[in-house]
N, C-alpha and C positions, 0 to 999 in steps of 0.2 A: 553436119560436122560437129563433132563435139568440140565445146569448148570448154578450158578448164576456168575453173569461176577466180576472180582476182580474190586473196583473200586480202587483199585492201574493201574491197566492195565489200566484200561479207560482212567486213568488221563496221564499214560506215554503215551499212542497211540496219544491221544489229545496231548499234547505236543511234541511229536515226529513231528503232522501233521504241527501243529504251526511252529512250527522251520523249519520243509521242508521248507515250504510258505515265513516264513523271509527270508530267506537263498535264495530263487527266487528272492525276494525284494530286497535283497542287493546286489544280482549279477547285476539283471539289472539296479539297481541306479548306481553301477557299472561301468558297462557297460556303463551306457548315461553318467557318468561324466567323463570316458575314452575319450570317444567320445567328449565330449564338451573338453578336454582338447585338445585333437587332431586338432580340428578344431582353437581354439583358436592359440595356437602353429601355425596353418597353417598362420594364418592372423598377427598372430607377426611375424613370418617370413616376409610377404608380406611385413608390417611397415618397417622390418630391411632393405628390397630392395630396398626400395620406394626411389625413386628418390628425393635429397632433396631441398625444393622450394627454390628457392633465396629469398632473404630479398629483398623488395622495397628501390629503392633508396632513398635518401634525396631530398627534394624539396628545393632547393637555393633562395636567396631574397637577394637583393644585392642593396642597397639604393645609388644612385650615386649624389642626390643632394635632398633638401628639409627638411632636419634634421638637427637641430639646427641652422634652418634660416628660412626665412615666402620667399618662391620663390623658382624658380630654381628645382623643383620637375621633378626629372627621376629615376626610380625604374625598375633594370634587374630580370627577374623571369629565372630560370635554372633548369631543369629536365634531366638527361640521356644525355648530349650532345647538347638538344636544349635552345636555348633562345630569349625571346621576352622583349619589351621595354613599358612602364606603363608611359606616356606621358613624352614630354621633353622640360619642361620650361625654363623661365630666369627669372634674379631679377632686381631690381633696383640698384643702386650702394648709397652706403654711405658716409658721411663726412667724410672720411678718403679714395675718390677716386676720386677725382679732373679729371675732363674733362674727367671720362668714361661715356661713353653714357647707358651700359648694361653690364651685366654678364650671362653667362652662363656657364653650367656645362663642366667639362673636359671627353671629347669626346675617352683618351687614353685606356682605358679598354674596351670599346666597338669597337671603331677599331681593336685589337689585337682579337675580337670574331666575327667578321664580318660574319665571313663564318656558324659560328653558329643561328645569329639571324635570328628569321625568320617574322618580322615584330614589328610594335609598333602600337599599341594599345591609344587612349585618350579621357578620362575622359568628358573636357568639352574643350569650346573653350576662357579660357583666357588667357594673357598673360605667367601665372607665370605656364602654361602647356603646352602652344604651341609654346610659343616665340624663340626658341631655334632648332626650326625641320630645317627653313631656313640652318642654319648651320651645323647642321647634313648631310643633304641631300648633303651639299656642298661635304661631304668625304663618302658617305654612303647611296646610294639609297636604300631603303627597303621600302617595301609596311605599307601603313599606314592604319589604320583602325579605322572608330570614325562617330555619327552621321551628319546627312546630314547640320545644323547651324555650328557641329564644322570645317565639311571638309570645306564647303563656307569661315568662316573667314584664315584657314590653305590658301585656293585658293587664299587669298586675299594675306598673307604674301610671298606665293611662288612668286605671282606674280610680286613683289616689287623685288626680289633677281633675276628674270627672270630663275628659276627651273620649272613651273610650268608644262613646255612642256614635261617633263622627267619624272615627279611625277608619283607613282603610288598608287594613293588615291582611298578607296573604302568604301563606304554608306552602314552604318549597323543603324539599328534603337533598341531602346530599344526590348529585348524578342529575339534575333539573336545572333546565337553562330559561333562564326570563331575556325575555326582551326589554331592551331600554334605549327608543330611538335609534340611532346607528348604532348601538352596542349589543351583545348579547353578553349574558354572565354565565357563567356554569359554576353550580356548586360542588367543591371538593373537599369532602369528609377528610377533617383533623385530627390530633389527639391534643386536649387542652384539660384544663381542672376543671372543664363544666361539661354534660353533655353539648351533644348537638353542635358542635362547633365546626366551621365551615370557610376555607380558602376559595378565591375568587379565580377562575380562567375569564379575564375580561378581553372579548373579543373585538376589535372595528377594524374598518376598512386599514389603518394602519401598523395594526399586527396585535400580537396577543402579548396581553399586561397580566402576572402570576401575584397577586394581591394574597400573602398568607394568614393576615389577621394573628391574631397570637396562637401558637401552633408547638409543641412537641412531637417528638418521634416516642411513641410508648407502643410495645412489641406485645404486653401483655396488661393490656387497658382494662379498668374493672370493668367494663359495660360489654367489651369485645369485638368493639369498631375500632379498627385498625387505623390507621391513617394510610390516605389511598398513596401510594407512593407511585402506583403505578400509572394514574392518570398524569401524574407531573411529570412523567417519563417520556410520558406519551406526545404530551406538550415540546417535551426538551426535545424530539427528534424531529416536528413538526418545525422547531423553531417558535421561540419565545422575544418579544422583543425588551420588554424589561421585567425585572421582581423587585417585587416591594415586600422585604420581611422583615419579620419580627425582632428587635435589638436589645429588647430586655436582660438576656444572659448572655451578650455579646461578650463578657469578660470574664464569664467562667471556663476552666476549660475541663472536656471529655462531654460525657453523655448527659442529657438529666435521668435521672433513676424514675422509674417507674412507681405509678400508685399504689401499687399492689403492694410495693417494697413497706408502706406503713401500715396497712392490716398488720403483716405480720410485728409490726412494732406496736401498735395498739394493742395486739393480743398479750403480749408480755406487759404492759402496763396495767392493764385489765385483770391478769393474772397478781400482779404486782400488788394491787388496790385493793387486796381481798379483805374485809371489813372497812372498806371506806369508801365515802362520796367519792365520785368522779366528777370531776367537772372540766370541759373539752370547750375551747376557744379556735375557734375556725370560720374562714370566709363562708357567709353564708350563702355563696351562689356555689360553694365547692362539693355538689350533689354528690361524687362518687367518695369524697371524703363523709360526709353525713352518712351514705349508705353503709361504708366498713363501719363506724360505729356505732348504726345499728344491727349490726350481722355480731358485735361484738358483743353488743348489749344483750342480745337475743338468746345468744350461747351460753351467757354468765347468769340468766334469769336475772337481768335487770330492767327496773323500766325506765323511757326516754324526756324525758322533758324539753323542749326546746322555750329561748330564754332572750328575748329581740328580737323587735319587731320585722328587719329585714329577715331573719333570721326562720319566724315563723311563715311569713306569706312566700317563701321560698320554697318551705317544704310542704306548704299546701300545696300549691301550682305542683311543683316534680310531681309530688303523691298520687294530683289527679290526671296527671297527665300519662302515667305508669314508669315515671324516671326513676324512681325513687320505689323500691319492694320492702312497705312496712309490713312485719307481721303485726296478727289479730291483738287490740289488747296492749301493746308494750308503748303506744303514746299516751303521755299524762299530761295535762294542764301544767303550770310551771306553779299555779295555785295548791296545787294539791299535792308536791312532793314533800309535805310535812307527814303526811296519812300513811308514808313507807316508810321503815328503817333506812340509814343515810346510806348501807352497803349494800343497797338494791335501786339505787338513783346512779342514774349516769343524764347532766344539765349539759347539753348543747346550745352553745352562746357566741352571741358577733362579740367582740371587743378584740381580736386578735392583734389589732395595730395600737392598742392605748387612748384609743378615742375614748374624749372625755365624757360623751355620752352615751358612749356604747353599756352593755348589761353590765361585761365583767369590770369594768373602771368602777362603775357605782358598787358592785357587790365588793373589789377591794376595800374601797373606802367606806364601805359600811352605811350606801346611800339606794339601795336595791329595798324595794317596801315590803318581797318574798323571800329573800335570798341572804343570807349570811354565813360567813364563812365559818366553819368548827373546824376546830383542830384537828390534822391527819387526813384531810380533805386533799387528794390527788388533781391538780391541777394540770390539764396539756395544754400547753399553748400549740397547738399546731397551724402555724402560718409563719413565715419571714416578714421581717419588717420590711416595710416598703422605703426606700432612702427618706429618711429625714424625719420617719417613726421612730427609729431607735430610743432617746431617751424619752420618749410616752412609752415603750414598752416596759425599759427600763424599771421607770417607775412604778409600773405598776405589780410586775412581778416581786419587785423590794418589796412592795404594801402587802401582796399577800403572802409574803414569807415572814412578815411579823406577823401576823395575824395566825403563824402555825400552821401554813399549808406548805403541801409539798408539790413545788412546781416544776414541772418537765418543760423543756422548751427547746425548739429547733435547732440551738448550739449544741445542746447536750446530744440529745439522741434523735435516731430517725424517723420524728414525729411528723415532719414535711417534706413535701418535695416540689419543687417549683411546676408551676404547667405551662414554664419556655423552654426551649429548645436553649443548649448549649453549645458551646463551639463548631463541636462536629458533629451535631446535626444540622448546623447552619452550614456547616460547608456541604456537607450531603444533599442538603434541599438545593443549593445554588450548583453542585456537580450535576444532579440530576433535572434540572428545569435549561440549565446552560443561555443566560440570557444574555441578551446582545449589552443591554444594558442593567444597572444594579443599583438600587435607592434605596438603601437603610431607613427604616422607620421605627416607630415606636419603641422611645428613649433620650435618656440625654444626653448631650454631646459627646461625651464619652465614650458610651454605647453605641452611638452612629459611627463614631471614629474607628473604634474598635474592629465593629463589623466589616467595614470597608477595609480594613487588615485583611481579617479575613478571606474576604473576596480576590485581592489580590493574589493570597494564596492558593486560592481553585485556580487562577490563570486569567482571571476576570480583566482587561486593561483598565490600569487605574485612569484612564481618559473616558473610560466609560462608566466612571461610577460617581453619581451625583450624591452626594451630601447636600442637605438642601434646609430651608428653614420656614417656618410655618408662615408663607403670604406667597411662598417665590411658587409663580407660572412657571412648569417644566415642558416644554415642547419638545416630543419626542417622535425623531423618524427611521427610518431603517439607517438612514446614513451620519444622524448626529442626535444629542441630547443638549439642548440648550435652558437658561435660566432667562426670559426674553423681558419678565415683568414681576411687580411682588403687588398683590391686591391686600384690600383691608385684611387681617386677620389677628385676633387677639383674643383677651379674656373678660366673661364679664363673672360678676359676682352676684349671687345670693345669698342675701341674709332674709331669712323668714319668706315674707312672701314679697318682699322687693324684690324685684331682677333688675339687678343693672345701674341701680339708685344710688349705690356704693361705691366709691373709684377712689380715687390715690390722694385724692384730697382728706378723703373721709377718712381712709386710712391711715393717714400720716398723723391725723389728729388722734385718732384713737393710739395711735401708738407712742404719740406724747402723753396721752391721757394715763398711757400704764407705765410708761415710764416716771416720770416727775410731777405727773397729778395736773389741777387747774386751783388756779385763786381767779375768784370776781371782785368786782369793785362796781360798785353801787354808790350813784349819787344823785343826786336830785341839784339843779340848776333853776338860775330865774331866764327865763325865755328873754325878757328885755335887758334886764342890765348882766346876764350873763354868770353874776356871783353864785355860788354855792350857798345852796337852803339848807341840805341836810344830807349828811357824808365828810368824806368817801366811809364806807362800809365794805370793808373785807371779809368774806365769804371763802375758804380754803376748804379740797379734797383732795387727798392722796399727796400732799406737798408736804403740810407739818402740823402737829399735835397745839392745835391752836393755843390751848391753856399754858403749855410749855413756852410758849412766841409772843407773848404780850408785847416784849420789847419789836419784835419784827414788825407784829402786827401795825403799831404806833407808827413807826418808819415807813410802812409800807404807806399809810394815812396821808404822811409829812408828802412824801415822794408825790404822789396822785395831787396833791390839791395845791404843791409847786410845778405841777409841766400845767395844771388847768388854768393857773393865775400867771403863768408865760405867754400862752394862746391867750391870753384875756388882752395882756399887755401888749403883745405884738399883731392882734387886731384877726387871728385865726377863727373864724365864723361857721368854716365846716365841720358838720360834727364828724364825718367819718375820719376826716383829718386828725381830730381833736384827738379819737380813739386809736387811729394809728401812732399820736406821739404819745398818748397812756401805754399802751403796748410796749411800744419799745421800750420808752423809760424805766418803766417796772420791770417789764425782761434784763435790761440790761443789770440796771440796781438789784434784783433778786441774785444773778447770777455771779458776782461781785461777793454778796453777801454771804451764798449759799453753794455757791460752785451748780446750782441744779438751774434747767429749764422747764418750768410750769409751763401749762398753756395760761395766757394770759387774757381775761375776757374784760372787757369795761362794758357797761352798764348806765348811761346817759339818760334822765331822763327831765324832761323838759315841762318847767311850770308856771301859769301866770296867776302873777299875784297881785 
């Protein structure tokens, strides 16, 4: 019998079968999400075991000279333990350093790491970078590392101090990377006013530091090494963690003009000079400057003289190193440019800044034992004054414009060109490196100030740009730049062959010396009963015209042998004592008198009779 089927039943069977079927689905989603927790759980465990990485250390940068002063540039880099050395110059000294010859950086932090560093490293080869290794090496032999122009002029200064036999100097050329401990350097071809000149990619574990050294952008360089722009490019996409550049033209603004831009101005003065002496005043490490004026000379059938001692062993080394393309024949002794007519002489000479012992200083003042100035004699100064040369340049162009020369100089025409970088090439190198962080260097406050303007303006956060001052520890990570300590750093001084002998004491005396002069006093004492034998005797320099001051001289007598018979009477026994109240009394009394302050010296001496 058929039966017809309930569609109640149909519908429950169908739903029953439904529901079996979910009910699979959901065990086995179940199941896998069982399972994926399981496994998940396995690998958070793993996480919770996992051995936890160390944090990379801080990269240190330690600026020991060159900050908030135009010279003197030595900068300590520190990672883990290791440390190397970022070139070590000297300065010139200022009106307020009477008979020192140089300064350089203090050496105390870097001996105390001796054992750490593991060489220095340099940029280029001029003074305000190299000047200062002599004496280093003196306490501190380490392996030096820098292109083959800058080791030659280094060969030159070692040779003078006689270190050279000890040195341990070695030739890297741009594109060549040294090891230094945890660091690696890479060198990056510049455009500067010396061959060979060389920016830093400093590498270590906590990232990469663009060290420019003094650096231009010049498109058409006399030598024809470009400045790599592309390796800093390279860097910039990699990621760069800080730059440290150059602040010298931080206040000028647009481009710096190109070397090339003074050939063409030499040759119109050259042209200019026709029937007369030349004579050209320029930095004498400025090789591509020396070279246009020989290519000038060459052209004009003149011949070359070079005229200063920096000046000659400069373009010996270039000459034989093949920096420098003398023709056959056109270099003369500086002795022997009497033997030509004066309009086939062209004298290449240091003095561009007014130093007093530089060639052309002496040949203004008529103190050169070869060289004197005639009248019509075409003088170039081609250099800029370096801040605080001005009136020594000043003066010296005066002198030899009485003397009847005709002097060209950097105001006038475009007889120079700087070898820094200007505003926007400074913002160019910081668009194109793009560093996390930014540290103006080499300059004075001004200059660092300035810079960091700059910076701000490529997009750089001003939170990340350290201004900083010669001793301050900079610890630097991917995620801060901090200032955490300041170590010894300062100046020492050279006079002759003392290093260091000389400090603020000595200074201050010499500067009373040239201000208001000294008076002595001189007397002879009885050891027992204390009376005066014979004095006081006054002795005066640089105070007053003694013949004219009889009456002072008497007074000055009176004064000295009433404060010795006050100490007599109030029972004063020490002599240093005695001479502190000589000192002052006469200080005081002279100043009274004369409105001036002598240094004042006494002169005790003691007799038994």
């Amino acid at each position: 019998m058929y039966q017809a089927k309930n569609p109640t039943d149909s519908k429950k069977k169908d739903v029953s079968k439904r529901t079996y079927k979910k009910t699979d689905k959901n065990t086995a989603n179940r199941k896998t999400q069982a399972s994926k927790n399981h496994s998940t759980k396995k690998q958070s465990d793993k996480r919770t075991y996992k051995k936890p990485q160390t944090p990379k250390l801080p990269v240190k940068i330690i600026p020991l000279g060159g900050l908030g002063e135009i010279g003197k540039n030595i900068t300590l880099y520190e990672y883990d333990g290791d440390m190397f050395l970022v070139d070590c110059g000297m300065s010139f000294p200022d009106e307020e350093m009477p008979g020192i010859d140089i300064v350089i950086p203090d050496f105390t932090y870097i001996l105390e790491n001796k054992d750490k560093i593991k060489g220095l490293v340099v940029t280029h080869g001029h003074e305000d970078h190299i000047g200062a290794i002599p004496y280093l090496l003196k306490e501190f032999n380490l392996p030096i590392y820098a292109t083959r122009l800058t080791i030659g002029l280094i060969e030159g200064k070692l040779k003078e101090h006689r270190l050279l036999g000890d040195a341990k100097l070695n030739i890297v050329k741009a594109g060549d990377t040294v090891t230094l401990g945890k660091f690696t350097v890479e060198f990056i071809n510049v455009n500067h006013s010396i061959p060979d000149a060389v920016a830093f990619a400093i590498n270590s574990p906590a990232g990469t530091v663009i060290h420019t050294g003094d650096f231009k952008i010049d498109t058409t360089p006399i030598d024809g090494n470009v400045i790599d722009l592309a390796r800093f490019g390279e860097y910039g996409k990699k990621g760069v963690l800080a730059l440290l550049a150059d602040s010298t033209n931080a206040e000028r603004p647009g481009f710096t003009s190109s070397e090339s831009l003074v050939g063409d101005s030499l040759s119109h003065f050259f042209n200019q000079a026709e029937g007369h002496r030349i004579i050209i005043a320029t930095f004498s490490s400025n090789i591509h400057r020396i070279q246009q004026i020989i290519n000038e000379a060459f052209k004009c059938n003149r011949k070359v003289a070079v005229s200063g001692r920096s000046m000659s062993n400069v373009v010996a080394v270039a000459s034989e190193l093949g920096y420098l393309n003398v023709p056959e024949n056109i270099l003369i002794d500086v002795s022997d440019i009497n033997q030509y007519p004066p309009e086939k002489i062209v004298l290449v000479t240091t003095g561009s800044q007014g130093e007093t012992m530089s060639a052309l200083h002496r040949i203004a003042f008529s103190d050169h034992r070869q060289i004197e100035i005639i009248p019509g004699d075409m003088i170039i100064i081609s250099a800029t004054p370096i801040p605080g040369n001005e009136k020594l340049v000043s003066k010296v162009i005066n002198e030899l414009m009485k003397r009847g020369a005709n002097v060209v100089y950097e105001k006038m025409y475009d007889v120079h060109v700087s070898g820094h970088a200007c505003q926007e090439e400074l913002k160019l190198m910081m668009s194109i490196v793009k560093p996390r962080f930014f540290i103006p260097v080499h300059g004075e406050q001004k200059h660092l100030m300035r810079h960091s303007h700059l910076a701000e303006q490529v997009g750089i956060d001003p939170k990340n740009i350290v201004i900083s001052q010669n001793g301050d520890v900079i610890e630097l990570t991917k995620k801060a730049a901090k200032s955490t300590e300041t170590v010894h750093a300062g100046r020492v001084l050279v006079d002759g062959l003392g290093v260091g002998d000389v400090g603020s004491i000595v200074l201050r005396d010499r500067k009373l010396l040239s201000d208001d002069g000294i008076i002595i006093i001189a007397m002879a004492v009885d050891r027992r009963t204390r009376e005066i034998i014979s004095g006081p005797d006054v002795v005066t320099r640089g105070f007053i015209y003694v013949k004219e001051s009889e009456e002072l001289i008497r007074d000055i007598n009176e004064q000295a042998a009433d404060i010795l018979e006050r100490c007599y009477i109030y029972n004063v026994r020490d002599w240093n004592t005695v001479k502190t109240k000589l000192k002052d009394g006469i200080s005081r009394f002279l100043f009274q008198r004369t409105k001036r302050s002598p240094m004042v010296l006494p002169i005790i001496m003691e007799v038994n009779i």
